[in-house]
C-alpha positions as a printed NumPy array, in Angstrom:
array([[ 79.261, 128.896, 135.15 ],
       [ 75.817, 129.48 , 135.853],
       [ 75.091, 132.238, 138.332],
       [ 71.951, 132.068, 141.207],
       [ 69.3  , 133.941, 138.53 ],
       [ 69.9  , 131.456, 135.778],
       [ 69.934, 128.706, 138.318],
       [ 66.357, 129.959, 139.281],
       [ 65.022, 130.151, 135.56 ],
       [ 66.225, 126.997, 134.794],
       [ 64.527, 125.459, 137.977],
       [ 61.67 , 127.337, 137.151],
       [ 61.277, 125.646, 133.907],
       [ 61.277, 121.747, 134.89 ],
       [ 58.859, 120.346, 135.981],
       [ 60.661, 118.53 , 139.101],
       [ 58.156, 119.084, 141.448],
       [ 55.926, 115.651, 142.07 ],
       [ 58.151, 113.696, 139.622],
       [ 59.818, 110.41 , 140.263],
       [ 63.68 , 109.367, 139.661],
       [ 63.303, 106.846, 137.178],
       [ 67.095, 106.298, 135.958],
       [ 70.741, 107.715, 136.334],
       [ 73.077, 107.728, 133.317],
       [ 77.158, 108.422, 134.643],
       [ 78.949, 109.681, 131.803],
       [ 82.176, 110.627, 133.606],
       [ 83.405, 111.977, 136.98 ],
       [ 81.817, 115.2  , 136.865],
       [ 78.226, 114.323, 135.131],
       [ 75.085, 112.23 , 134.376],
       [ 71.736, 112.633, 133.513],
       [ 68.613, 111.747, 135.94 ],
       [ 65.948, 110.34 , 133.632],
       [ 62.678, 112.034, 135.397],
       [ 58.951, 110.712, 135.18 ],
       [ 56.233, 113.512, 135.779],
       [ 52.24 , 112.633, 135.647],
       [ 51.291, 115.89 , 133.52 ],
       [ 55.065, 116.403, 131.38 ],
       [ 55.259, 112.284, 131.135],
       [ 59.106, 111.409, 130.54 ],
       [ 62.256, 114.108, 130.509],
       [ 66.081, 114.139, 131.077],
       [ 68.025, 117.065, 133.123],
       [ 71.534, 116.864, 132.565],
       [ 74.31 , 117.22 , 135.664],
       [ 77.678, 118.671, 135.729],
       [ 79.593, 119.271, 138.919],
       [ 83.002, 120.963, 139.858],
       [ 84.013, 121.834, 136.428],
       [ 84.557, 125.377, 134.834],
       [ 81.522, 124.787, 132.727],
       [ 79.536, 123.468, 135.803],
       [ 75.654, 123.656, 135.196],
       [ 72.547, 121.714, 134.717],
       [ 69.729, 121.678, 132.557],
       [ 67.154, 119.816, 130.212],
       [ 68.458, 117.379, 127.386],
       [ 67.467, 115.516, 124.589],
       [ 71.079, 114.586, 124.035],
       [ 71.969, 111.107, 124.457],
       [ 75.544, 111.412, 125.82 ],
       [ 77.865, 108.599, 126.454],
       [ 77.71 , 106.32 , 129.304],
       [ 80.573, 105.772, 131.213],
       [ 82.187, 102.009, 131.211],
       [ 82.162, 101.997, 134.93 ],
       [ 80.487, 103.686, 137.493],
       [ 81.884, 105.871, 139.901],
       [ 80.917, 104.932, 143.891],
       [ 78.914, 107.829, 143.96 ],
       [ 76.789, 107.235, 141.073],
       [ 76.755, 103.544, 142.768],
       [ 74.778, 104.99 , 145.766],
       [ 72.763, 107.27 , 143.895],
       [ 71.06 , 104.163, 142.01 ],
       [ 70.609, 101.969, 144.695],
       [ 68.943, 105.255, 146.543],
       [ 66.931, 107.834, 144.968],
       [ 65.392, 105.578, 141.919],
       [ 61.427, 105.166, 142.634],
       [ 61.958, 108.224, 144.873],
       [ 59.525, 111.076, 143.761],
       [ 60.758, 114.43 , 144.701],
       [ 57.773, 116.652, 146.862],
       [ 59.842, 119.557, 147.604],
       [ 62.48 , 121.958, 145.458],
       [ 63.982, 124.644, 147.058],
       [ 66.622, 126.952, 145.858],
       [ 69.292, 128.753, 148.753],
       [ 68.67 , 132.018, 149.021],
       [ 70.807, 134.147, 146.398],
       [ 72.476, 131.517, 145.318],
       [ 73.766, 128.472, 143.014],
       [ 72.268, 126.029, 144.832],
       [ 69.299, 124.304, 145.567],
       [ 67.737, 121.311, 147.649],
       [ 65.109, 118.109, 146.696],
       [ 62.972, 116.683, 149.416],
       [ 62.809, 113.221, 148.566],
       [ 60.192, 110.302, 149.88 ],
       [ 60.91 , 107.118, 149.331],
       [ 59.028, 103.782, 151.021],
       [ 57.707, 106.642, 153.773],
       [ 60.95 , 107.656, 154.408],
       [ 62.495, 111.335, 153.62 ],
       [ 65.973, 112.361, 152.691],
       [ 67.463, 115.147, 150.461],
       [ 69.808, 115.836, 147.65 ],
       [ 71.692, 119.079, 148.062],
       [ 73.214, 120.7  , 144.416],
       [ 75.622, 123.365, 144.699],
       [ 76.8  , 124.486, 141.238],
       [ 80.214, 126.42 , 142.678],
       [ 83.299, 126.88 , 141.797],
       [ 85.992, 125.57 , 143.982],
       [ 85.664, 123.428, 146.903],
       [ 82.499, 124.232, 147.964],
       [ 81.235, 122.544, 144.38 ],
       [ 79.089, 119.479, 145.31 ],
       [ 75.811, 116.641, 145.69 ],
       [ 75.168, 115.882, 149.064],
       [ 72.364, 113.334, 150.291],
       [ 71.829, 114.315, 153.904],
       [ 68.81 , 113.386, 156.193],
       [ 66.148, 114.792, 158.243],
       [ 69.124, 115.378, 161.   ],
       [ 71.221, 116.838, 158.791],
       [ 73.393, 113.763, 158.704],
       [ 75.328, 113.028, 155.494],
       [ 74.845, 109.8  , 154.092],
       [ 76.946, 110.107, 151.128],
       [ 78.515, 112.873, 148.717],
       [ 79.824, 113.06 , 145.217],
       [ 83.352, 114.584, 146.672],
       [ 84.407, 113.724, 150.055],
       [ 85.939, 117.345, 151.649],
       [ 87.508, 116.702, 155.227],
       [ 88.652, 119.897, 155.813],
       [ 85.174, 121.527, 155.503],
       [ 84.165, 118.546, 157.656],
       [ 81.952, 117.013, 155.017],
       [ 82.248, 113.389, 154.977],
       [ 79.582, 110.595, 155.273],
       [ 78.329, 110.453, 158.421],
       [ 79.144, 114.096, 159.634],
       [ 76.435, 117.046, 159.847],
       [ 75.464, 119.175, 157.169],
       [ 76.362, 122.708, 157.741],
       [ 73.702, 125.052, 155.574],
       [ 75.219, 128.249, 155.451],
       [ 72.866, 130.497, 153.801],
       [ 72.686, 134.393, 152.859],
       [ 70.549, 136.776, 154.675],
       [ 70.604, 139.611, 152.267],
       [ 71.403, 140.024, 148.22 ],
       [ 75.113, 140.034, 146.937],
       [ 76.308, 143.157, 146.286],
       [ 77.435, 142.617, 142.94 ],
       [ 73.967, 142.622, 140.213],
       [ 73.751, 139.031, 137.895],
       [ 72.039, 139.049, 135.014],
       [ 69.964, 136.409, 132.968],
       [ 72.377, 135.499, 129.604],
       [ 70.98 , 137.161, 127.064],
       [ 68.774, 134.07 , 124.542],
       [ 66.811, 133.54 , 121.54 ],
       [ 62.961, 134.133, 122.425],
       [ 61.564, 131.213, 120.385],
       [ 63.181, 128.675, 122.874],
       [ 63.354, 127.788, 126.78 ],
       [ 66.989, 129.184, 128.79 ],
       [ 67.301, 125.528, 129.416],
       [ 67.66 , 124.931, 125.619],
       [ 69.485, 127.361, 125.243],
       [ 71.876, 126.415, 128.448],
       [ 71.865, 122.726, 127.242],
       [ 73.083, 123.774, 123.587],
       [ 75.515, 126.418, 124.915],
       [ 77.512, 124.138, 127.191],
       [ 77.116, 121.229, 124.733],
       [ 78.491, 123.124, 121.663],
       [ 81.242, 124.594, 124.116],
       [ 82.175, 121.33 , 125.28 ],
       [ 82.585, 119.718, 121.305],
       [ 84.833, 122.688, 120.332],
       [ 86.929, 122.004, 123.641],
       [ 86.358, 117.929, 122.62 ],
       [ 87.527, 119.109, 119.311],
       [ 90.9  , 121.057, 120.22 ],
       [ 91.854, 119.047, 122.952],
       [ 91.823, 115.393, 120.525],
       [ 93.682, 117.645, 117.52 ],
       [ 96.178, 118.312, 120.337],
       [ 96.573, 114.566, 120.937],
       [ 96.603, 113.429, 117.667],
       [ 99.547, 116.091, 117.238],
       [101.065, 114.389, 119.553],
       [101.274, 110.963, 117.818],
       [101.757, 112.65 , 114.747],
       [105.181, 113.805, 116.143],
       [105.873, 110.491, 117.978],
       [105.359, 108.278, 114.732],
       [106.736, 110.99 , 112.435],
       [109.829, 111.205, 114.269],
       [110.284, 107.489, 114.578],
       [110.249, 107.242, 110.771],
       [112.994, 109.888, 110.499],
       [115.003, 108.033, 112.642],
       [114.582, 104.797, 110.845],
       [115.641, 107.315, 107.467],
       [118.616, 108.183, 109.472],
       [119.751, 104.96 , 110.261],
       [118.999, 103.771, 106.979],
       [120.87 , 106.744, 105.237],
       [123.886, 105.871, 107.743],
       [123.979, 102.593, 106.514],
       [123.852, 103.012, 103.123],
       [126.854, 105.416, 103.796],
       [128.713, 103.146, 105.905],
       [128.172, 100.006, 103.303],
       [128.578, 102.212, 100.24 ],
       [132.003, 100.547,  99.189],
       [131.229,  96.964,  99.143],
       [132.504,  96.898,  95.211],
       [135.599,  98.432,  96.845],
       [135.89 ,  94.839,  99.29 ],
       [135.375,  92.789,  96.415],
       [138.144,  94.329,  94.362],
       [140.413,  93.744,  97.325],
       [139.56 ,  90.157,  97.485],
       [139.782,  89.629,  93.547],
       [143.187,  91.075,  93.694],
       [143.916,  88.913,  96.748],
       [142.815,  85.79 ,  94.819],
       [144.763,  86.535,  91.866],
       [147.809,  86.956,  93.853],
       [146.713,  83.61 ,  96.673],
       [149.85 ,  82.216,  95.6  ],
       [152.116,  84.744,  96.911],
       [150.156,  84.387, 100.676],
       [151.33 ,  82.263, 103.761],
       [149.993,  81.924, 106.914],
       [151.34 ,  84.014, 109.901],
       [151.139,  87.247, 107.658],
       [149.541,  90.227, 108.842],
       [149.534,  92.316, 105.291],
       [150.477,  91.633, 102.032],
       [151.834,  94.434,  99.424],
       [149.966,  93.565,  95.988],
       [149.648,  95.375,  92.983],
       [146.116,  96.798,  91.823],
       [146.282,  95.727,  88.712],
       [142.868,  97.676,  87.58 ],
       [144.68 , 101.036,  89.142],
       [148.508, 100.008,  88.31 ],
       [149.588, 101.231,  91.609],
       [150.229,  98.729,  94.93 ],
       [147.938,  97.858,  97.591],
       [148.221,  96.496, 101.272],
       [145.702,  94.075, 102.313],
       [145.795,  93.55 , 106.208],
       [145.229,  89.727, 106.622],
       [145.03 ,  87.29 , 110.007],
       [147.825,  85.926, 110.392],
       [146.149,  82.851, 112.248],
       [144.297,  82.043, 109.234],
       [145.753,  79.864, 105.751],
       [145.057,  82.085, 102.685],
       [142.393,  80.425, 101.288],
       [140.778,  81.473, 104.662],
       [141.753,  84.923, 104.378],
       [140.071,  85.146, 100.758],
       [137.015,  83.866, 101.777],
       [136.739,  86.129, 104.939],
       [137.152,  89.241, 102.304],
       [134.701,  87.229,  99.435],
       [131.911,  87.047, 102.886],
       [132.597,  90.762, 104.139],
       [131.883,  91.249, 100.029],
       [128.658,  89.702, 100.435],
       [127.447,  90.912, 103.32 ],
       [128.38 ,  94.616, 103.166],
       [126.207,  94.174,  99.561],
       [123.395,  92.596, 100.836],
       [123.113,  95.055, 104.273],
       [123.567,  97.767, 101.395],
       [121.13 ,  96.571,  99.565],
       [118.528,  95.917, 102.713],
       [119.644,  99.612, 103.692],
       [118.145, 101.289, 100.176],
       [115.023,  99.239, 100.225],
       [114.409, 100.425, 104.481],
       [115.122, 103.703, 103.124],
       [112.669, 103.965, 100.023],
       [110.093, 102.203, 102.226],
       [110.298, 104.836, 104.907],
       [109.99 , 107.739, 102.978],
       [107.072, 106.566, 101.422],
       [105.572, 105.876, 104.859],
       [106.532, 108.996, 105.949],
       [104.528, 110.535, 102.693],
       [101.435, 108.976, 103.739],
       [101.458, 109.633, 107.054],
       [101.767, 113.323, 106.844],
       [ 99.208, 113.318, 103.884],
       [ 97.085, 111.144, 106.901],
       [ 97.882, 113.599, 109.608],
       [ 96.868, 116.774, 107.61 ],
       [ 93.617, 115.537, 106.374],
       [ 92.833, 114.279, 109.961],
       [ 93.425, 117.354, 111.755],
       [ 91.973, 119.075, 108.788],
       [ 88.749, 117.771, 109.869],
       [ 86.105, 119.434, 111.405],
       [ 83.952, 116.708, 112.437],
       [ 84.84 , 115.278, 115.711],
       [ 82.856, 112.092, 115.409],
       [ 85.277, 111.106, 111.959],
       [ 88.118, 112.826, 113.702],
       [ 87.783, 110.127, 116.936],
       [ 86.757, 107.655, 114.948],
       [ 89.743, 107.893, 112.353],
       [ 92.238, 107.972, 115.472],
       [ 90.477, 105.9  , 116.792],
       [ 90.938, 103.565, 114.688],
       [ 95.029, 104.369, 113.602],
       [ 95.173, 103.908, 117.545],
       [ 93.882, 100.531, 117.195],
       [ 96.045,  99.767, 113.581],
       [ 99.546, 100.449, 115.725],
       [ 98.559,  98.096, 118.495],
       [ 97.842,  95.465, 116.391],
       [101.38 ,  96.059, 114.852],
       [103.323,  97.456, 117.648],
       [106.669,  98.672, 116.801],
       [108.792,  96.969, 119.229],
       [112.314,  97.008, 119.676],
       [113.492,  94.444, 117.505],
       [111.768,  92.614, 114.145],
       [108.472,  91.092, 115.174],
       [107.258,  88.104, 113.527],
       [103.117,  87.098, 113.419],
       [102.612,  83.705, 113.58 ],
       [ 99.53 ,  81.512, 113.767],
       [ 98.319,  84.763, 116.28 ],
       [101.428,  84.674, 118.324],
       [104.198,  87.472, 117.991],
       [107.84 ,  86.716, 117.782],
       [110.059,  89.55 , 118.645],
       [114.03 ,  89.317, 117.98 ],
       [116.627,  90.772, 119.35 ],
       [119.716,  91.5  , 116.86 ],
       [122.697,  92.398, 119.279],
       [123.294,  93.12 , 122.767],
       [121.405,  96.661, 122.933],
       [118.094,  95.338, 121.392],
       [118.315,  91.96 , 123.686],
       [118.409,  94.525, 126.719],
       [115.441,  96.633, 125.33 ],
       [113.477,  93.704, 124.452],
       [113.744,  92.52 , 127.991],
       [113.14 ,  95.522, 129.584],
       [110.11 ,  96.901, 127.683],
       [108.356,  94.368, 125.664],
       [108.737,  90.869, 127.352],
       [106.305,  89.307, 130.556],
       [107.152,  87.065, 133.177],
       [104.971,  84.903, 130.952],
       [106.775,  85.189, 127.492],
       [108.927,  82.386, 126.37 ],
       [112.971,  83.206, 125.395],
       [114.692,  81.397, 123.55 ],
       [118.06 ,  81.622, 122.363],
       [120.977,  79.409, 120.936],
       [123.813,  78.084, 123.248],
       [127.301,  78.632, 122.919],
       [126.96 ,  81.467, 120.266],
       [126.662,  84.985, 120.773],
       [123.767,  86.229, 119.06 ],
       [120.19 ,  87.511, 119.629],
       [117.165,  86.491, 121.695],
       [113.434,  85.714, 120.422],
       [110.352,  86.266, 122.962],
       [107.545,  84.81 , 122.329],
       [104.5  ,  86.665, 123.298],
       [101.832,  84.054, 125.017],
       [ 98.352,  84.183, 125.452],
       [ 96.537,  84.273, 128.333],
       [ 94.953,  81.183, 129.024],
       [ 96.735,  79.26 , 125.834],
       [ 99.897,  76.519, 126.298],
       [102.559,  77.893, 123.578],
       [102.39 ,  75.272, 120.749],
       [105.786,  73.077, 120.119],
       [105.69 ,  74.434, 116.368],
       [105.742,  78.271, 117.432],
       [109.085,  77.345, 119.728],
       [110.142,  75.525, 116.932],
       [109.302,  78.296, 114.537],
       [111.249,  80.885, 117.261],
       [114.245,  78.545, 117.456],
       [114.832,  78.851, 113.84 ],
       [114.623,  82.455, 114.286],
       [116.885,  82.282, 117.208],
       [119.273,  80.669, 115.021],
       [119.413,  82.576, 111.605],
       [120.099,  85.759, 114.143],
       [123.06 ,  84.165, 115.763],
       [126.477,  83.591, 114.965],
       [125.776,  79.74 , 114.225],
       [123.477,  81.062, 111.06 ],
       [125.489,  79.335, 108.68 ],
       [125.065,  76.223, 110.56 ],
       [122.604,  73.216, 109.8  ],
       [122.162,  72.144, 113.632],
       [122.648,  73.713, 116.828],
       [121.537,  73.306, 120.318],
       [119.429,  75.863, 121.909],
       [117.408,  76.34 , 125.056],
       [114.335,  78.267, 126.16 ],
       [112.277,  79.195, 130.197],
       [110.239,  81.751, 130.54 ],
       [111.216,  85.26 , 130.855],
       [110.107,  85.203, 134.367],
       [113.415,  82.482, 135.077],
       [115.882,  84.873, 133.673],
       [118.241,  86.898, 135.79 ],
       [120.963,  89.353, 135.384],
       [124.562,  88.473, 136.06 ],
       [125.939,  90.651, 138.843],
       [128.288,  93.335, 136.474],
       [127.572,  91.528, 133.382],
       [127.716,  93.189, 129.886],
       [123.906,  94.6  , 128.301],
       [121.645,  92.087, 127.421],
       [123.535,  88.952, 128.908],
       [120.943,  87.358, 131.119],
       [121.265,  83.432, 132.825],
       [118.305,  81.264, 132.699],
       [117.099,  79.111, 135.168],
       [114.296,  76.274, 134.933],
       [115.491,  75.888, 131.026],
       [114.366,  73.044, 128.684],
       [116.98 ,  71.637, 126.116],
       [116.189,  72.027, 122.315],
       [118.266,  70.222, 119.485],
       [117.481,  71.91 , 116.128],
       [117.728,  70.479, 112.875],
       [117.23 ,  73.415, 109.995],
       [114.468,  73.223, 108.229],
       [114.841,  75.166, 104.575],
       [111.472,  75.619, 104.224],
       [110.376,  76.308, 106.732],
       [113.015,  79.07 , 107.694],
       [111.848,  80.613, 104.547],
       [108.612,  80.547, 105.755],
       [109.534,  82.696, 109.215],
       [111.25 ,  84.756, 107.565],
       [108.07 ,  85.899, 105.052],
       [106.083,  86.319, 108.532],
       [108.11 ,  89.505, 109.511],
       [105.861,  92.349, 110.198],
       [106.422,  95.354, 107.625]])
């Protein structure tokens, strides 16, 4: 913060007197930069910062950003003080502020800078009257508000407390030295505060990966004995003949252990039936087994590279490559958002599934728009595909076609070769009153009669986002 000597040096040092207000620069809420034009100096920049810790003002040579919108303020400023040559700069009396007289088409106004902390912090443009025209922060309860009058409270007599000039390097101006100061202060703020963001994801997407490890481990545990089900249904086949309907259990003997067995059985099923349910379970307990050890050996070597990523990012002193590379990760998850269900890129359009109740719900809740498509396969349970539309673009027939095939290798009617389904938009769905998660009725649905394609299910299914 600048105190009322240092604002006096650094007046005393541009040239502001006779110039004219050529351009203004916003590059956020609390700054810009006037771009000056002076007869003798020709062209300079003074830098503005208002109502922040590191409040102050000073010449640049610094290009800072520009801000992608501009603020109201900043609004009035350009359509007001550019062309207008300042032809009076005074500073208050003892203190951190200071006043241009302005003329503009014969008319004369003023800009009032007060470089405070607190409240009083603020640019007002006020007229010959006093009257406010506009101000960069509206404060009503120290009755400064466009339109009202401009109180100048000024000091009579010195503070009591003695400020001193910050001590600087001879060979250049204080407002170099202010203007390098503040900037450098600023970067190593810029600096800390973005390593404390990308921390931030760091943990997010580092603890999303050990929960995918966990579930993966927890599946690998819980499908670990799939040999074990295929024994059972060897034995049971080798023994068929002994089975009849209506049994719940059979007693066998384990002929690779020598010791008996009971298989539990349905008794509403033939044996044959009964095998094959135990031959399936066989099959599928493998194959999720199987799925589970490749998720898992995929995730830990994500999880590698993303802490090697993490540590050489925040390893980085450069803030420009430090931005840049998060940056750019920031824009690398977007494009392949994790959502909460497989997602499926195709021809530009994202197909997001839903695998049981709890993910159906999710989906709904977080990742589908009134404007998505559902789609989902009538009388079987199973789960729901979204497709994400485009604004301004009609869905083609091929991507619901391509959406109903998901729709139907996620359902119970997998095994199937046909199968009815029906689609709205997400916007047509409502919850039953009481009804379990996920169950939704659609209204304003279109009918869809499927024949499987082979090939082209094959197809979907290599489109699924890694």
């Amino acid at each position: 913060m600048l105190n009322y000597k240092e604002v006096e040096l650094l007046l005393s040092e541009i040239p502001f007197q006779d110039s004219y207000i050529q351009d203004i620069r916003e590059s956020d809420y609390h700054s810009f930069t006037l771009s000056f034009f002076n007869k003798e100096e020709k062209a300079y920049d003074v830098y503005f910062e208002i109502a922040t810790e590191d409040a102050h003002f000073s010449l640049t040579k610094r290009t800072r950003r520009k801000s992608s919108t501009m603020q109201r303020f900043t609004q009035f400023l350009k359509s007001r003080i550019i062309g207008a040559r300042i032809i009076e700069v005074r500073q208050a009396p003892w203190d951190r502020a200071f006043h241009f007289k302005l003329l503009k088409a014969e008319r004369i106004f003023f800009i009032l800078f007060r470089f405070y902390s607190g409240p009083g912090a603020n640019i007002i443009v006020y007229d010959e009257n006093l009257i406010i025209e506009d101000l960069m922060f509206r404060r009503p309860k120290r009755n400064e508000m466009s339109g009202s009058t401009l109180v100048l409270e000024e000091r009579t007599f010195p503070p009591e407390k003695e400020f001193f000039v910050r001590v600087h390097p001879e060979e250049i101006t204080f407002n170099e030295f202010i203007d390098d100061y503040y900037y450098e202060k600023g970067r190593n703020e810029n600096i800390e505060a973005l390593k404390a963001e990308v921390e931030k994801a760091r943990e997010r997407e580092l603890g999303e990966i050990r929960r995918n490890i966990k579930r993966a481990e927890e599946k690998i545990k819980s499908t670990k004995d799939f040999e074990g089900t295929k024994r059972i249904a060897d034995i049971l086949s080798s023994y068929l003949h002994m089975v009849r309907k209506g049994m719940s259990e059979v007693t066998l003997l384990d002929y690779m252990r020598d010791e008996n067995i009971t298989i539990p059985l349905k008794a509403e099923l033939n044996p044959r039936d009964n095998l094959e349910r135990y031959y399936k379970n066989y099959q599928k307990e493998k194959k999720s087994h199987e799925l589970a050890l490749e998720e898992l050996r995929k995730e830990n070597e994500r999880l590698d590279e993303r802490q090697s990523y993490y540590e050489k990012l925040l390893a980085s002193p450069d803030i420009k490559k430090l931005k840049s590379t998060f940056d750019d990760n920031r824009k690398r998850e977007e494009s392949i958002r994790r959502y909460h269900g497989p997602s499926f890129i195709d021809s530009g359009y994202t197909l997001i599934v839903g695998r049981n109740s709890r993910e159906n719900d999710e989906i709904l809740r977080h990742d589908a728009r009134g404007n998505d498509i559902w789609v989902h396969v009538r009388d079987y349970s199973g789960g729901y595909v979204i497709i994400k539309t485009m604004k301004g673009k009609e869905v083609p027939f091929s991507i619901i076609l391509d959406a109903a095939h998901l729709a139907l290798h996620y359902s119970k009617a997998k095994d199937e070769k046909s199968a009815d389904l029906y689609y709205t938009y997400v916007k047509y769905l409502r919850r039953a009153k009481d009804a379990k998660q996920g169950l939704v009725l659609p209204t304003q649905e279109k009918n869809l009669f499927l024949k499987v394609e082979e090939e082209r299910m094959k197809r979907i299914l290599g489109l699924k986002v890694d």
